[in-house]
C-alpha positions in Angstrom: 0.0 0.0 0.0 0.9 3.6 -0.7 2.4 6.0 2.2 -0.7 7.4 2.7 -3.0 4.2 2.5 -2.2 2.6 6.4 -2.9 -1.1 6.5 -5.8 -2.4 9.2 -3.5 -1.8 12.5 -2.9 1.4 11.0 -6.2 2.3 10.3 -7.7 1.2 13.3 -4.9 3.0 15.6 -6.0 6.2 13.7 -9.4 6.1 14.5 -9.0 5.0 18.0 -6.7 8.4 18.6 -9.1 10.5 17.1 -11.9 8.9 19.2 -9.9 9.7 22.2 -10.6 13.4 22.3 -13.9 13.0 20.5 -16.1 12.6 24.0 -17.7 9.4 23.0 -20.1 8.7 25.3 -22.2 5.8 25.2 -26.4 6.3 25.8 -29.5 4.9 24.9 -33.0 5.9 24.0 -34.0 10.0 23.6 -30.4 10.2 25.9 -28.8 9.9 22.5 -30.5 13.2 20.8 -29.2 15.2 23.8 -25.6 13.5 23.7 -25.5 14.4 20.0 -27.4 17.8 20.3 -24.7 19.0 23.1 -22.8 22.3 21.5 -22.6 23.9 25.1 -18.8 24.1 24.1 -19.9 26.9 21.1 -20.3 30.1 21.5 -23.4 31.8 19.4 -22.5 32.0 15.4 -19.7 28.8 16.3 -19.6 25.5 14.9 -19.0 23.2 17.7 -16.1 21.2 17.6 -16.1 17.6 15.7 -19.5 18.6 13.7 -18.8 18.7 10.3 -21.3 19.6 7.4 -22.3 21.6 4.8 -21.0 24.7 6.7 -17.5 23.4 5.6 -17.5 25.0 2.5 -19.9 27.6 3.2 -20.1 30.9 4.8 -22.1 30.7 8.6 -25.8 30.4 7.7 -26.0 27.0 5.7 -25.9 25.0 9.0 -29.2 23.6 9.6 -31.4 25.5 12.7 -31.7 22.8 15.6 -33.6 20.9 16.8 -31.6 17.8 14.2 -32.9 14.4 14.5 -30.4 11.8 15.0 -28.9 9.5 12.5 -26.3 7.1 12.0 -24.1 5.4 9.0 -21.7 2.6 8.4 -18.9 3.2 7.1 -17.4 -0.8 5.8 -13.9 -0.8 5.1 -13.4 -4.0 3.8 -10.1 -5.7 4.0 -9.0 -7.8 0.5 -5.5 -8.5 2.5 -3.4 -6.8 -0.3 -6.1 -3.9 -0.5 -8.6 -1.5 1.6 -12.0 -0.7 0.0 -15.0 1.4 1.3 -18.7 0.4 0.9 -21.1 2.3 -0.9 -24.7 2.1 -2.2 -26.3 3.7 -5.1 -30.2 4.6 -3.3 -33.0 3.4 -5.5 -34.4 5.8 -8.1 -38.1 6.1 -7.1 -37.1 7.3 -3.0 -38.3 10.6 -1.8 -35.3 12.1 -0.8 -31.8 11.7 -2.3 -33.1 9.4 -5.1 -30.0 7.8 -6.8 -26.9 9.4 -5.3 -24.4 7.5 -3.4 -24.5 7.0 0.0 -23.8 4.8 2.9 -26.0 2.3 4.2 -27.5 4.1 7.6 -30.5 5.7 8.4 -32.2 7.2 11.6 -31.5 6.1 15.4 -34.7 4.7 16.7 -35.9 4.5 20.0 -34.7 1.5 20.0 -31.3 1.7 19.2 -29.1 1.7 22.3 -26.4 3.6 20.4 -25.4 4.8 17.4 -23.4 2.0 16.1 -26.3 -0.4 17.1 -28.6 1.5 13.9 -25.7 2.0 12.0 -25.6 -2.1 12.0 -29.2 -2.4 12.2 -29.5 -0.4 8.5 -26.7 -2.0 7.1 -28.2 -5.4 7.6 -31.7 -4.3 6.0 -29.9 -2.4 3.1 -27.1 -4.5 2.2 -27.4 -7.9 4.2 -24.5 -7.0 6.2 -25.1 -9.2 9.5 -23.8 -7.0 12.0 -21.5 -10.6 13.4 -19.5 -9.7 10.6 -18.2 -6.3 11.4 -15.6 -5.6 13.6 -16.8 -1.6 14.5 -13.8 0.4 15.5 -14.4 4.0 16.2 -16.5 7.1 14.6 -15.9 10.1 12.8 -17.1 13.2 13.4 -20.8 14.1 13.4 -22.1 15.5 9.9 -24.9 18.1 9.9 -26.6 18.5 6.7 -29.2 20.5 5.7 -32.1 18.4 5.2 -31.9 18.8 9.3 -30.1 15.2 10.5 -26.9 15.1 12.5 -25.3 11.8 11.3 -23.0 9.9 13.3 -20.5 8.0 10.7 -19.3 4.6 12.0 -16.3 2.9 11.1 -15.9 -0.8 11.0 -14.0 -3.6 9.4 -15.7 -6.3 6.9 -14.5 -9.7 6.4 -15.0 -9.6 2.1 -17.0 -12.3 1.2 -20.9 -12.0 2.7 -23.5 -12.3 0.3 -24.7 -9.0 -0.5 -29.0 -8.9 -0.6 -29.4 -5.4 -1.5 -33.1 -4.4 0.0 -34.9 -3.2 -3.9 -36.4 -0.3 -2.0 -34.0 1.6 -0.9 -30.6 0.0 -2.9 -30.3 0.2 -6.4 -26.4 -0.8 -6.2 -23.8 -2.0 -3.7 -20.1 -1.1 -5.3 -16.9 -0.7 -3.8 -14.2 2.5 -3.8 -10.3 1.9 -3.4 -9.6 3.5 0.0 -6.2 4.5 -1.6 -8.6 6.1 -4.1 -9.9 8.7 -1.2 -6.5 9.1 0.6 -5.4 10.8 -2.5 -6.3 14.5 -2.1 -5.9 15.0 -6.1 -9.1 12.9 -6.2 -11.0 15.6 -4.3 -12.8 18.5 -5.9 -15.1 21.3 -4.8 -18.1 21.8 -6.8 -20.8 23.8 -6.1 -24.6 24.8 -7.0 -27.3 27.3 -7.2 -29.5 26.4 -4.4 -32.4 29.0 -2.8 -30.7 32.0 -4.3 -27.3 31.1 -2.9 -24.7 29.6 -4.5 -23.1 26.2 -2.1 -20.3 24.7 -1.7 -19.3 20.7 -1.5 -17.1 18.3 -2.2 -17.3 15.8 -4.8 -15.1 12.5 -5.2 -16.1 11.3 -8.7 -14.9 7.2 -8.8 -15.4 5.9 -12.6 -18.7 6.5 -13.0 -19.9 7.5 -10.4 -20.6 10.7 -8.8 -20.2 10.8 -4.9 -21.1 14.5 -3.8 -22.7 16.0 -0.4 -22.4 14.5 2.7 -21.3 11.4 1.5 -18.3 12.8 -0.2 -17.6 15.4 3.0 -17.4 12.1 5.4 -15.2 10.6 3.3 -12.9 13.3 3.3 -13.1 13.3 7.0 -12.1 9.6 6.6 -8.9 11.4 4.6 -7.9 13.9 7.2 -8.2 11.4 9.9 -6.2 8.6 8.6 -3.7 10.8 6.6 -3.3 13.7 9.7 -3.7 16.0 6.7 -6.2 18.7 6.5 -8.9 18.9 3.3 -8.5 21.5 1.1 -10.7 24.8 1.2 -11.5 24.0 4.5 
């Protein structure tokens, strides 16, 4: 692997150190909305520490107004032994919201869910067929706000290759897979933006072949860059 593409030990070192000043605390029930609602460390017109979104790239005013409902993705790094890929899903055409754009497999933390890693596994095994025995889940990235009004809590896990993917028709249209090396190389990052409500906005966008990975997707994967390559994105 390249200098900036850590192996497994690597990877999972990486994450554990940023997870150690991330003030991971474990809850359960409406405890989590508070947990992940807590910016009692930002003072008014501040992003809090560790929340990332579309603000990144955007002047203060494209952060979503509170209260955000809680949400939660998987991120699957799946080891191939002489390669590191990342999971993704292409959402199925006829969805409400975000119909067709990349994503990964996650959704929103129910009542239910005693923490955010336990609907991160919980979605990935309805969308993909991912039993969550399989994953080894090693840390978490920072929360991503977007404007749509969820706070997303990205978590990071190890897949054995090899399970039998049963993508669920509703709400997958394709499960593919992107080099990690790929998104450790910062020449593969690009900011694009659009005309949205009068304002012109900001994100990044990690086109891979054919596809198009753009919006929150693309901005936790290049939080996935800065954390395991110590470098920070560009135009941030």
């Amino acid at each position: 692997m390249t200098a900036h593409s850590p192996d497994r030990a690597g990877i999972a070192a990486r994450i554990l150190a940023t997870q150690s000043h991330l003030d991971v605390r474990r809850s359960s029930g409406a405890a989590v909305s508070q947990m992940l609602h807590d910016d009692s460390d930002a003072a008014p017109g501040e992003v809090a520490p560790n929340r990332r979104g579309d603000h990144d790239l955007n002047e203060i005013g494209m952060r979503p107004n509170p209260p955000l409902t809680p949400a939660a993705v998987l991120v699957p790094l799946l080891d191939h032994g002489d390669r590191i890929t990342v999971l993704l899903t292409e959402r199925a055409a006829d969805l409400r919201a975000h119909a067709g754009q990349i994503s990964f497999p996650g959704g929103r933390i129910d009542p239910g869910d005693a923490h955010p890693e336990a609907a991160a596994l919980r979605e990935a095994e309805e969308e993909v067929g991912l039993p969550p025995a399989a994953v080894e889940v090693i840390g978490r990235l920072d929360t991503y706000e977007v404007r749509t009004g969820f706070e997303i809590t990205p978590v990071v896990g190890f897949v054995e290759p090899g399970f039998d993917v049963v993508a669920d028709p509703g709400e997958v249209a394709d499960v593919f897979e992107v080099p990690l090396a790929f998104i450790l190389d910062p020449a593969n990052h690009e900011r694009q933006s659009r005309v949205f409500q009068g304002k012109r906005r900001f994100f990044y966008v990690l086109p891979y072949e054919d596809r198009y990975i753009w919006g929150a997707t693309a901005g936790m994967l290049v939080n996935l860059f800065e954390v395991l390559t110590g470098q920070t994105a560009r135009w941030r």
